[in-house]
C-alpha positions as CSV (number, residue, x, y, z in Angstrom):
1,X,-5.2,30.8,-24.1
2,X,-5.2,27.0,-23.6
3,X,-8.3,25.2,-24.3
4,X,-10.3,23.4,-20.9
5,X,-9.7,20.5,-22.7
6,X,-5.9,20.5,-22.1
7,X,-6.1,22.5,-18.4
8,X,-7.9,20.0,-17.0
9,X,-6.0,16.8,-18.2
10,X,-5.4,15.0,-15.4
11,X,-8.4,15.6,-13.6
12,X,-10.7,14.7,-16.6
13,X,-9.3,11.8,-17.9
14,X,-9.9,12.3,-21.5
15,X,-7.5,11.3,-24.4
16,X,-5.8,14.1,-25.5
17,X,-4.5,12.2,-28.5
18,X,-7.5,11.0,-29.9
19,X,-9.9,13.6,-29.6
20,X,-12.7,11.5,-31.3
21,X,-13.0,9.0,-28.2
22,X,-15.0,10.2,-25.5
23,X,-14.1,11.5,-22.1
24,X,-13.7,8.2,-19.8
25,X,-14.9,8.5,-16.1
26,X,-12.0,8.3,-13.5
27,X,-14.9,6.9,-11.2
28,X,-13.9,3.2,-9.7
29,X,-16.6,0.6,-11.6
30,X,-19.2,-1.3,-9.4
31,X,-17.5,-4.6,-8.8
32,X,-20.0,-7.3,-9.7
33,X,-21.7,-9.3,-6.4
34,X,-19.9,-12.3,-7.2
35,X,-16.4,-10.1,-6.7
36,X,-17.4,-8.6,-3.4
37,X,-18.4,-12.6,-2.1
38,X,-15.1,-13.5,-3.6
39,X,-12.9,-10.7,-2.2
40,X,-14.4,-11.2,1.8
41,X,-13.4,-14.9,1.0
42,X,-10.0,-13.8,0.6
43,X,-9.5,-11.5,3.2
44,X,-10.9,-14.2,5.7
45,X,-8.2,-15.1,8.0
46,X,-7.8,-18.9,7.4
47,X,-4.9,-20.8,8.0
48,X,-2.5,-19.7,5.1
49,X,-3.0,-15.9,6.0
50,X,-1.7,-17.1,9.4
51,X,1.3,-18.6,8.4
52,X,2.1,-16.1,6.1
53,X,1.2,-13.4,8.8
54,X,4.2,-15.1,10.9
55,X,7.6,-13.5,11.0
56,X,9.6,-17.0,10.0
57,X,12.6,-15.5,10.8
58,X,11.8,-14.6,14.3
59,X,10.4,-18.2,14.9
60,X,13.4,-20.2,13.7
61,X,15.6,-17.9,15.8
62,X,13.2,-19.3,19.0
63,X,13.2,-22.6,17.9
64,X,17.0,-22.4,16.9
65,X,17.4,-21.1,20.6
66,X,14.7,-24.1,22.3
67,X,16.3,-26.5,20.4
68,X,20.3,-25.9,21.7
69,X,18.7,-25.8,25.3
70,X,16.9,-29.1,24.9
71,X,19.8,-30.8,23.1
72,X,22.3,-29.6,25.8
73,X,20.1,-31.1,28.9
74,X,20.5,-34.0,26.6
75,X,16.7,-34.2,26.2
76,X,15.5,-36.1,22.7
77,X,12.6,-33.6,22.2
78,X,15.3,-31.0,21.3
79,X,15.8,-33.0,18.3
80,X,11.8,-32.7,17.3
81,X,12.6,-28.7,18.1
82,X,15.1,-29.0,15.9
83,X,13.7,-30.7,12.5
84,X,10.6,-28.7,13.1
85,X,13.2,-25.3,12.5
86,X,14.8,-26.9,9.6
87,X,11.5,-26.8,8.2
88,X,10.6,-23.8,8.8
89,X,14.4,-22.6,6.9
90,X,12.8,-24.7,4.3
91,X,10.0,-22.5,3.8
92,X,12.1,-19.6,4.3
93,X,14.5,-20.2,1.5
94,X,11.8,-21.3,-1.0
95,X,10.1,-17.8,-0.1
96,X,12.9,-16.0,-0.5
97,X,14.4,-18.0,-3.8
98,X,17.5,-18.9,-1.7
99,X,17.4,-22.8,-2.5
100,X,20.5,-24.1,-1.2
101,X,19.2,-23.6,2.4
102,X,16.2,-26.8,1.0
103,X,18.5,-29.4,0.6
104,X,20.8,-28.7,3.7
105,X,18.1,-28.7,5.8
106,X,16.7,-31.9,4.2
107,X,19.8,-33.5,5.4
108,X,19.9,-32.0,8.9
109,X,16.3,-33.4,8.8
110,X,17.6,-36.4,8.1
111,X,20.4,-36.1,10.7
112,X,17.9,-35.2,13.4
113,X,15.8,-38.4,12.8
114,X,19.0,-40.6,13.1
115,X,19.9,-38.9,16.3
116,X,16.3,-39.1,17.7
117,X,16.0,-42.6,16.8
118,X,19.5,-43.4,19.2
119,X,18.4,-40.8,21.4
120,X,15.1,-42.1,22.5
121,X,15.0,-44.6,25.3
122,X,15.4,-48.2,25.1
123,X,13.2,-50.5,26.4
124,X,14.4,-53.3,28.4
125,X,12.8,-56.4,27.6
126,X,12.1,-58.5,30.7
């Protein structure tokens, strides 16, 4: 017959390999108070949760898609639109370790500035 010892292995929790050390309890630990205050810190939703809550890849696909509209009516604010989803592909390819997308879209960045700048009205002095 096999001993209770070894039946009962993965319910007991006990070493079978050291049969000296006694039988550790599979029964969580109190977490201290200062964990519990720490933990309902983190799981506060503050504004980085938020962000990282946020589907980037759904919102630069709506700006992508604002953007074009604005540019074609030949409106400068679709250049704003369009810097603004640059950064988010920024973000996007630092998250997902895809780093050449960083430095492309610092350039169109760069781009969309220079085009805003020409873009935006002049004023006529009088």
């Amino acid at each position: 017959m096999v001993p209770r010892r070894y039946r009962d292995w993965p319910h007991n929790c006990t070493f079978l390999a050291v049969d000296h050390l006694k039988k550790e309890s599979c029964k969580p630990k109190r977490a201290s108070g200062l964990f519990h205050q720490a933990s309902a810190l983190a799981h506060r939703p503050n504004m980085l949760n938020i962000i990282q809550m946020i589907r980037l890849d759904y919102l630069s696909c709506i700006l992508t898609v604002l953007a074009t509209v604005l540019i074609g009516k030949k409106l400068w604010q679709g250049w704003v639109v369009a810097a603004l989803n640059s950064a988010v592909v920024c973000v996007i390819g630092v998250r997902t370790a895809q780093f050449g997308f960083v430095p492309a879209n610092l350039l169109c960045i760069a781009l969309y500035t220079s085009n805003l700048v020409n873009w935006r009205p002049k004023k006529q002095d009088r």
